[in-house]
N, C-alpha and C positions, 0 to 999 in steps of 0.2 A: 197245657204246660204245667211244669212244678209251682209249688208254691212255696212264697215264700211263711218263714215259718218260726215265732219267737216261743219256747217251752219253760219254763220255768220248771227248777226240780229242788224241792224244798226241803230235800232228805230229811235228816231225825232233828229236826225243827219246826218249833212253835207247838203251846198246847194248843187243845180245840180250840177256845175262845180266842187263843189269837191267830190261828189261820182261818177264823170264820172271818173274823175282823180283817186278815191281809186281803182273805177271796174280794170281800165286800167293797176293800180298797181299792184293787185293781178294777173291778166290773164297776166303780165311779167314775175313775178316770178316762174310762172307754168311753163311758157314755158320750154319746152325743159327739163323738171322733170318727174318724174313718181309718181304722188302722188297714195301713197296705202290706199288711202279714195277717195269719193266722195266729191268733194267741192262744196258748196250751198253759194251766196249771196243772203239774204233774206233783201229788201231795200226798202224806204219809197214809195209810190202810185207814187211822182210826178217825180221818177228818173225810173221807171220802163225802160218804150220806152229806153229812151238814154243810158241806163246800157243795156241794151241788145243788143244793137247795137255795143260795143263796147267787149261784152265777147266773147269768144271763148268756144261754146257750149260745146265742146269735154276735155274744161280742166275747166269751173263752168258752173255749173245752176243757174237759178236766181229766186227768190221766194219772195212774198209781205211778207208782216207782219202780216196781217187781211184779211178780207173779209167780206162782208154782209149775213148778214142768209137770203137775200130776194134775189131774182133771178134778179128784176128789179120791176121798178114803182118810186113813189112818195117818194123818201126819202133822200132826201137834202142833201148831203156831201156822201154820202157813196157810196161803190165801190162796186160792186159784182163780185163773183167769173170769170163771163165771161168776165167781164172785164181786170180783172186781167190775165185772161188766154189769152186772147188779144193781150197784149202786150209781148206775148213770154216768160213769166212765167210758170214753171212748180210744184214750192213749192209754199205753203202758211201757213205761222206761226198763228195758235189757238193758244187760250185759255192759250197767256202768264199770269202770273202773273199778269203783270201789266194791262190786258186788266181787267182782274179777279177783281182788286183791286181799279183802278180808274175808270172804267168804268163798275162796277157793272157785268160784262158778267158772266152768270150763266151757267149749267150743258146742262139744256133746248136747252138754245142759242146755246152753241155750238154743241152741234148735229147737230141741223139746219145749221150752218157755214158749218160743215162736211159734211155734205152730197150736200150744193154748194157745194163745193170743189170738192168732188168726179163724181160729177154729171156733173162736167167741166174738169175733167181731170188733176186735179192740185191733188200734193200730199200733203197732211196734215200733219205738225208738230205740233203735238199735245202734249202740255205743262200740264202738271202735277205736283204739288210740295207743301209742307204745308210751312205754316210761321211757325217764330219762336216758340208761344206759343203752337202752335202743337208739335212742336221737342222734349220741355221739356217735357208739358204732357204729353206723352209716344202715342199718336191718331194717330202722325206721318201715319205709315202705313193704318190704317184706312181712313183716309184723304185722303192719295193717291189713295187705293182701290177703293172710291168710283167715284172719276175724272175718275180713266180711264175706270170704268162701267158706265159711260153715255154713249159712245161709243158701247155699248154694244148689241142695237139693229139693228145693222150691220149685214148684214152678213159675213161671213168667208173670202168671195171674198174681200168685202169691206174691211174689217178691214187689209188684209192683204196688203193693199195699204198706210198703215198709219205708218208715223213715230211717235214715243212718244219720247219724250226730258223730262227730271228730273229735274224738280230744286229746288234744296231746297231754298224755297224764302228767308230767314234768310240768304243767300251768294251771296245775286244777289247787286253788287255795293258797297256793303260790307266792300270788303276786305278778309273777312270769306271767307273759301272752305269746305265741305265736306272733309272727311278724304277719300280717297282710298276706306278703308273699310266700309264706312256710302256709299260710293256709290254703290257700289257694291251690301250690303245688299238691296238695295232702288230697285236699277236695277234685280235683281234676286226675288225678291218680285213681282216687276210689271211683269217679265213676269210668274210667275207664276200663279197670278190673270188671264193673257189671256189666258194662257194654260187651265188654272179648264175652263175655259167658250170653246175654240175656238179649244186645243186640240193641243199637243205639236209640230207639224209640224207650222203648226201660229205662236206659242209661237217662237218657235227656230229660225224662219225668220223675225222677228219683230223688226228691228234695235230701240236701246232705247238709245239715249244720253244723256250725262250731261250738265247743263246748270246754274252751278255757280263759277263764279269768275273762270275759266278755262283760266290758262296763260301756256307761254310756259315753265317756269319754274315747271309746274305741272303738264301740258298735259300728259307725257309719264306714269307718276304713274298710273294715271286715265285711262289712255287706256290701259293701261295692263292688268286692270282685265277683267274676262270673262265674264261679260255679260257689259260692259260698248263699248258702239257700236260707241266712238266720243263725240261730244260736238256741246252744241249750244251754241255761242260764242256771248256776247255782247261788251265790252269796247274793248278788244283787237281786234278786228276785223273792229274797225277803224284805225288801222294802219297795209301795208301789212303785214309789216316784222313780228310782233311778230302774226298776222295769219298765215304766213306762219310759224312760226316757230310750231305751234299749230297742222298745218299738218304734219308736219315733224316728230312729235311724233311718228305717227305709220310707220316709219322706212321708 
């Protein structure tokens, strides 16, 4: 069966010494708990090594934020997936919004991202989610549809190695959440698009999380519904406590 699954994504936040110190904070609070999720920190390029050095495999995994759609060569600043797989990472966050939005990253690209990713052995959270004027104009679902059919020329093996996270961009920083129920519909949507294509045993194993404005105050609603598989966690997940309290949700 899926699992369920809490990621935290620290974007261009904290210097090293204090995401060594945040790592260090979260792999305390685990200790000696039995979280009924998988826990993921997903942290900036330059904290990777020294975050990994400091977690405790067996209670987070650690995972970048990006990756290169190029394997290696001539391309100035950027990381590629073996690198990232390098330094003891085993996630790596596509095709956020915001890579989408400021950094122009298209359908294309991230294929190419994905299939580094997979071709390195790192597991892909893959970001899905419309903005606001999609929401009102009623495309919402269409919008989405078509993000997680980029992925689409995977095969079954492949695909089933991939996380999707939801975000409805219109609640990322916001303030805004998704209602319970607008998640829910969003999540049971997406995996019905994989199932028409990849066939309901994929579908059903396909962990799909949320990934707006997801506090501890709201966690338990959201993880209660049935196809809502977790969260991909931004502001709260720079501090352990209200992360942890985020995994605490699912009992």
């Amino acid at each position: 069966m899926r699992k369920n699954i809490v990621a935290g994504n620290w974007k261009m936040n904290t210097t090293l010494d204090e995401g060594v110190e945040l790592a260090n904070n979260v792999n305390t609070l685990l200790k000696g708990k039995k979280a009924n999720c998988d826990v993921i920190v997903c942290v900036p390029f330059t904290h990777l090594t020294s975050v990994n050095a400091v977690l405790e495999p067996e209670l987070v995994k650690m995972g970048a934020e990006n990756c290169s759609e190029h394997a290696k060569g001539a391309y100035t600043g950027e990381v590629s997936a073996s690198m990232v797989k390098s330094t003891g990472a085993d996630y790596v966050i596509l095709g956020h919004s915001e890579r989408r939005q400021y950094f122009g990253e298209n359908n294309e690209q991230l294929l190419e991202k994905t299939k580094q990713a997979l071709a390195n052995d790192l597991k892909p959270i893959f970001c899905v989610g419309e903005v606001l004027e999609e929401r009102e104009n009623g495309s919402y679902n269409d919008v989405v549809k078509s993000q997680v059919e980029a992925l689409f020329s995977l095969t079954p093996e492949e695909f089933s190695k991939i996380v999707i996270a939801y975000e409805p961009v219109w609640a990322i920083g916001t303030g805004k959440t998704a209602t319970a129920e607008q998640a829910q519909d969003m999540h049971a949507h997406i995996r019905k698009v994989i199932e028409d294509k990849y066939g309901k045993e994929v579908a059903d194993n396909t962990s799909i999380l949320y990934g707006g404005s997801c506090k501890p105050s709201n966690a338990k609603k959201l993880f209660a519904k049935p196809d809502v598989d977790g969260g991909l966690i931004g502001g709260a997940a720079l501090k352990a406590e209200d992360f942890m309290g985020i995994i605490e949700a699912f009992g």
